[in-house]
VEXDREN-2710 file (C-alpha; in Angstrom, 1 decimal):
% VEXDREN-2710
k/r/px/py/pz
1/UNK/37.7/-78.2/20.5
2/UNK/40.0/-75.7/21.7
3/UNK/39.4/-71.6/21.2
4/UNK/41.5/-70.2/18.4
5/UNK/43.5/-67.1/19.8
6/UNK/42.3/-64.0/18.5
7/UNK/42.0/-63.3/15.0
8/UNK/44.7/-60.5/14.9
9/UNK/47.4/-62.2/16.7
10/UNK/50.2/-64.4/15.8
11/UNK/49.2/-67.5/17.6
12/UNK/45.4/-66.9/16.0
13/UNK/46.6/-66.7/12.3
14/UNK/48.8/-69.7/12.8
15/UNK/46.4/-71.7/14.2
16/UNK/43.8/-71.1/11.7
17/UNK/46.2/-71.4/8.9
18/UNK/46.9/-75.2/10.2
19/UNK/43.2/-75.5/10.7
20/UNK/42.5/-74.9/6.7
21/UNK/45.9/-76.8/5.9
22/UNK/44.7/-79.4/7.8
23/UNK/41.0/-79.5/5.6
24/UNK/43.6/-79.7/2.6
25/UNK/44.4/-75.9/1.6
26/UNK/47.2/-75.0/1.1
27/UNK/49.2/-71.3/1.0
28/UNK/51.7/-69.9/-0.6
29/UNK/55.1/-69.4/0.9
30/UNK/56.0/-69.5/4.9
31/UNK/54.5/-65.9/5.6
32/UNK/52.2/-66.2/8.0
33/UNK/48.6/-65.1/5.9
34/UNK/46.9/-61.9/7.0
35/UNK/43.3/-62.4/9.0
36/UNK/41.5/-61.0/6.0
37/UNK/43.5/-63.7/4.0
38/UNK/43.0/-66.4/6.0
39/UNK/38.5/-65.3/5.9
40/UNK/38.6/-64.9/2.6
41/UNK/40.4/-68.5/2.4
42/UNK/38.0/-70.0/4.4
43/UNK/34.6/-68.4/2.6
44/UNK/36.4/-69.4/-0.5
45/UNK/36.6/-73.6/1.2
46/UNK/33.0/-73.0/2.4
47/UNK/31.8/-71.8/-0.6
48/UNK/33.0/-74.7/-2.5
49/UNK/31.8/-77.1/0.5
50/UNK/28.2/-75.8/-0.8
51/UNK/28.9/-76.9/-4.0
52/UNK/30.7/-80.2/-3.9
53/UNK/29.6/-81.4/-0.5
54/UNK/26.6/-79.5/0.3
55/UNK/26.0/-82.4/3.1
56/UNK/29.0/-81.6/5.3
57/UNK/28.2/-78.0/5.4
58/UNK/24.8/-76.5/7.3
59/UNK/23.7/-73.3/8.4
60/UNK/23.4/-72.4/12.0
61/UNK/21.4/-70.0/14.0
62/UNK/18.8/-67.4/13.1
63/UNK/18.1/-65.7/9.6
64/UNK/19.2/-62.5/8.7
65/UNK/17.4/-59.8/10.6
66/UNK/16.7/-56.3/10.5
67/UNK/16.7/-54.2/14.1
68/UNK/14.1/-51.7/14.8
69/UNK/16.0/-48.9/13.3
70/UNK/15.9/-51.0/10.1
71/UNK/19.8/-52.2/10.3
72/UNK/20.4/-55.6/9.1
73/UNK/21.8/-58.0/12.3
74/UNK/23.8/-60.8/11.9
75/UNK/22.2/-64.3/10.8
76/UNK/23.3/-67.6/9.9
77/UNK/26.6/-68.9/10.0
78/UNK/28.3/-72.0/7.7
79/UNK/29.1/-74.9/9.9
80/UNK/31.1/-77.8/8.7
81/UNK/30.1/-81.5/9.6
82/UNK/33.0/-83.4/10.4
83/UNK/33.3/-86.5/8.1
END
């Protein structure tokens, strides 16, 4: 799979907006979306992944972790299975 250009660029937004068009969402009128459109979009798929098709999504990596200053570190992330 190719590497999405950043986030924040042109050429990133576009390509995950036909990324998430492509798993069947769809978005209003020909702006490009924002970034914090298009995560919010694509929490909002995973989160209803969970609850339709719990099977094609699965969590990767370690759990949720507190440093030793007591911040809370990054855990697992949503993968999807591709069908």
């Amino acid at each position: 799979m190719e590497k999405l250009g950043k986030k924040s660029s042109p050429e990133g937004r576009a390509a995950r907006r036909e990324r998430l068009e492509a798993a069947g969402l769809s978005f209003a009128g020909s702006r490009l979306p924002t970034h914090d459109e298009l995560d919010a979009a694509l929490c909002a798929w995973l989160g209803w992944l969970t609850r339709t098709t719990p099977e094609r999504v699965h969590a990767v990596g370690l759990p949720l972790w507190r440093d030793a200053e007591g911040w809370l570190r990054e855990g697992r992330i949503l993968d999807v299975r591709r069908t």
